[in-house]
N, C-alpha and C positions, 0 to 999 in steps of 0.2 A: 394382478389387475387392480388400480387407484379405483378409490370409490368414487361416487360420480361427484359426492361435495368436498373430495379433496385436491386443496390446493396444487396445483403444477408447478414447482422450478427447476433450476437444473443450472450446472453449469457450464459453459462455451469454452474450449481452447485446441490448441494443438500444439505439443502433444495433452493430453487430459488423463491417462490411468493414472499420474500421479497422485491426482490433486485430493488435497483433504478435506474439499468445500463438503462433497455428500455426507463424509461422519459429522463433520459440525455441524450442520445444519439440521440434520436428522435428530443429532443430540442436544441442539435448542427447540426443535418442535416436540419434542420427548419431556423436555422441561419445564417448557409453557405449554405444552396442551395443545397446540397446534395443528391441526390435521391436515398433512403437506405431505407430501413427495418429493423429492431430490434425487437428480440424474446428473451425472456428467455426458456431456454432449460431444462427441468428436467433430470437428467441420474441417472440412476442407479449407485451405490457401484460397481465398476467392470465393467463395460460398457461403461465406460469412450473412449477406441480405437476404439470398433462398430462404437459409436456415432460419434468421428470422420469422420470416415470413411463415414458414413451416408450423415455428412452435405458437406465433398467434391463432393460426387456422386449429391446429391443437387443443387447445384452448390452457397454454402454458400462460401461468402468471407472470414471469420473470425467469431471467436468469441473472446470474455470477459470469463475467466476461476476464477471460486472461489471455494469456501471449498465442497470440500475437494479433488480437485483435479489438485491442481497447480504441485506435484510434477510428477501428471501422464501426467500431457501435457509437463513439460522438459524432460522426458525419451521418448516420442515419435514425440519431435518436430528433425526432419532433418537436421535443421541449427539454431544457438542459437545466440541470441545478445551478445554482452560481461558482460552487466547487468545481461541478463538471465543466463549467467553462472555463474555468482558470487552471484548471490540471492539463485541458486541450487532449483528453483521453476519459472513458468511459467505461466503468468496469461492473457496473449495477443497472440493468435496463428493468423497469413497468411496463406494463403490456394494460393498461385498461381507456375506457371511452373512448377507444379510438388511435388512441397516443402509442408512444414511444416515446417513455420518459429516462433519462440518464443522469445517474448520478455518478460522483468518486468519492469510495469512502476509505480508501487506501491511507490519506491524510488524516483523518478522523483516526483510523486505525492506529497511526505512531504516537500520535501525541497521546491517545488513551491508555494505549499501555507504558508509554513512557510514566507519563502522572498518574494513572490509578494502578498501575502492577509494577511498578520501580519507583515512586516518589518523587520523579524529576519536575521541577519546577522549573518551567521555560524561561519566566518574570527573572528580565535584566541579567539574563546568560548567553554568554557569547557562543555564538553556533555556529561549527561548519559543513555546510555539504558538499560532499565528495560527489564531481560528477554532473554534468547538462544535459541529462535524456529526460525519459518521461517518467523516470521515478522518482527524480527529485522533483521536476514540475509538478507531479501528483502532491505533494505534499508539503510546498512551501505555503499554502493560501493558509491551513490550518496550524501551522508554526505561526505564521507571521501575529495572525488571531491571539498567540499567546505573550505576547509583547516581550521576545525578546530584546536581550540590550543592543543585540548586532549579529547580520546574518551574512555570511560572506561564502559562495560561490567556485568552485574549484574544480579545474578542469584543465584535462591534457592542452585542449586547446581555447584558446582565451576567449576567441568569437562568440563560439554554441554558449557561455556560461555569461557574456552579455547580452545574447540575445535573450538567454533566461532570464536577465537579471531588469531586462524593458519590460516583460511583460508585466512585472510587479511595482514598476518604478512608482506606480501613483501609491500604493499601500504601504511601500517601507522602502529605506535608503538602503538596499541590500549593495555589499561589495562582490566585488571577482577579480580573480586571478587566475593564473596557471600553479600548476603544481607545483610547481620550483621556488616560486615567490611568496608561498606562506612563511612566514617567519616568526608566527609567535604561537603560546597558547591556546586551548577553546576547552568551556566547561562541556562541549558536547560535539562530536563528531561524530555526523552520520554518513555511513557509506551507501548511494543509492547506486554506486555502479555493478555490471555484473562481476566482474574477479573475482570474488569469491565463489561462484560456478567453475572455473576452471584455475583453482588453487593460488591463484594470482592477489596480489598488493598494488592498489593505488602508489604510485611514482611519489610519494607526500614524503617530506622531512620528520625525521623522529623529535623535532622541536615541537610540532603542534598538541603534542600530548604531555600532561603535567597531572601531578598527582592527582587530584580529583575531577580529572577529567572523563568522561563517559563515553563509551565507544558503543557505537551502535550497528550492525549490521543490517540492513535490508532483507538478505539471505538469510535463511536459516539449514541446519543440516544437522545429522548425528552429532556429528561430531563439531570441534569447534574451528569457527569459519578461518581462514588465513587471514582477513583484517582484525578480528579477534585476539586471536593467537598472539598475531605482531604486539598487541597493544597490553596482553596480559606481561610480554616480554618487556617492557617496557614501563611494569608495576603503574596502567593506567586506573583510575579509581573505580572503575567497574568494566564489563562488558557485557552487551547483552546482541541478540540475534532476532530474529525480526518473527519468530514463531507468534510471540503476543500480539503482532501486527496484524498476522496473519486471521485471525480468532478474533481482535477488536474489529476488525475491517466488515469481517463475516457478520458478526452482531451488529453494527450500524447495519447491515445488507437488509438482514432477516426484521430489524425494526422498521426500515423503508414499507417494506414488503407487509408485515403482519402489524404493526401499532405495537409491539410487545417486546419488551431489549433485556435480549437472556441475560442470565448471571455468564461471563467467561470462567470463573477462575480453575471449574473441574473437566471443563474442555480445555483447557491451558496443561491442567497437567495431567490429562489424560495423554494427549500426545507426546509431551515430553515426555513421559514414561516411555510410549511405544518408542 
C-alpha cells in the first residue's frame, strides 16, 4: 500500500512485462531520495484514453508511454513540449492543474549517452539515419540542436523519408534517399528501424561504414544486435546499442517529473550486467 504523500507513476504499453522503466526509476527515486512509486500499466488496443483518465482520477502523477501508444498520448495530451511536437509522438505524460502535459525525451535520451557515455561529438559529423517512422522522427529535433555537418535520411522507400525530411526543412537542409543510393561514408549511423527485433539488416551498402565510423542501434538486447554485428564485421570504429538511450531517456522523464536528474552511470551497468 503507497503512502498517501507518495508520488504515483507507472508506465503504459503493450506488451509491458518487459520493460525496465519500474527498476530505473525505482533506482533513481532510491538515489535522490524521492518518495514515488512505479508500476507498469498493461492497456488495452483502444483503451489507451479510459486508462488515462483512470490514473488522473487515481491521483497518478505521470506516466512513461511506449508501443504502441505514443501517438495516442500526443492527440490527447492538452499542452505539448516543442520536442513533443516535432517527434509527432509522446512518450512522457504530467497529470497536474488540470492538464495533460507531453513530452519526448527519447531524443534527449541518444544524443546524452552518445556525448556523456561514449564521447561522440555531433559538431560538423556526418550522420545517417536508417529509416522514416517514429523513432527517427523522435530524435532528429535533438540531433539537429547539435549542429551537425549534414543529416541525411534513408529509407526502403524514398517518399516516407521526404516526407520526414519537410517536416525539419525550416531547422536543417536534411537529405534522403533510398537504401541503394547511399554511396559514401558517415562518422555516425543510427539505425531507428525495427530489424534488429527480428535478426534482420537494413538493405544499406557496406560502403557507408569506414573506419571510424560509429554505429548505433536503437535496439538493444543480450546479445549483440544484427546491425551491430554487421558493422563490427566490417572493423567499423565502434558499436554501440541503445541500452544508454534507454536509461538517459528515463532520467530526462524522472527530472520532468521530480526537478532532480539522477546520476545514470550505475543504472547503466546494472542492467548491462543483468
Amino acid at each position: 500500500m503507497d503512502n498517501t504523500n507518495t508520488a504515483k507513476y507507472g508506465v503504459v504499453g503493450n506488451p509491458i512485462s518487459h520493460s525496465k522503466s519500474p527498476s530505473i526509476h525505482q533506482t533513481f527515486a532510491l538515489q535522490t531520495k524521492q518518495d514515488i512509486s512505479y508500476k507498469p500499466f498493461l492497456v488495452a488496443v483502444g483503451d489507451f484514453e479510459q486508462a488515462v483518465t483512470d490514473f488522473i482520477a487515481s491521483g497518478v502523477s505521470g506516466v512513461n508511454v511506449t508501443v504502441p501508444f505514443k501517438e495516442d498520448a500526443w492527440n490527447l495530451a492538452t499542452k505539448l513540449s516543442t520536442r513533443a511536437l516535432l517527434a509527432g509522438a509522446v512518450n512522457t505524460l504530467s497529470f497536474k492543474d488540470g492538464e495533460i502535459f507531453g513530452d519526448n525525451t527519447d531524443g534527449i535520451g541518444l544524443v546524452r549517452d552518445l556525448k556523456n557515455n561514449h564521447g561522440f561529438d555531433f559538431a560538423g559529423k556526418k550522420v545517417l539515419l536508417l529509416g522514416a517512422g517514429g523513432a527517427v522522427r523522435g530524435v532528429l529535433g535533438p540531433i539537429i540542436q547539435e549542429n551537425p555537418a549534414s543529416l541525411t535520411i534513408a529509407n526502403r522507400t524514398l517518399s516516407k523519408a521526404e516526407q520526414l525530411k519537410q517536416i525539419f526543412v525550416s531547422d536543417f537542409a536534411i537529405s534522403s534517399c533510398k537504401y541503394c543510393d547511399l554511396d559514401s561514408s558517415y562518422d555516425l549511423i543510427i539505425n531507428g528501424t525495427s530489424a534488429s527485433l527480428n535478426n534482420e539488416l537494413p538493405p544499406i551498402p557496406e560502403v557507408v561504414v569506414g573506419s571510424s565510423t560509429v554505429l548505433y542501434d536503437m535496439m538493444y538486447s543480450q546479445q549483440t544486435t544484427t546491425f551491430n554485428h554487421w558493422g563490427q564485421n566490417l572493423n567499423a570504429g565502434s558499436t554501440i546499442d541503445g541500452l544508454g538511450m534507454l536509461v538517459e531517456q528515463a532520467a530526462e522523464a524522472f527530472y520532468i517529473w521530480r526537478g532532480v536528474r539522477p546520476v545514470t552511470d550505475d543504472v547503466f551497468t546494472k542492467l548491462r550486467n543483468h
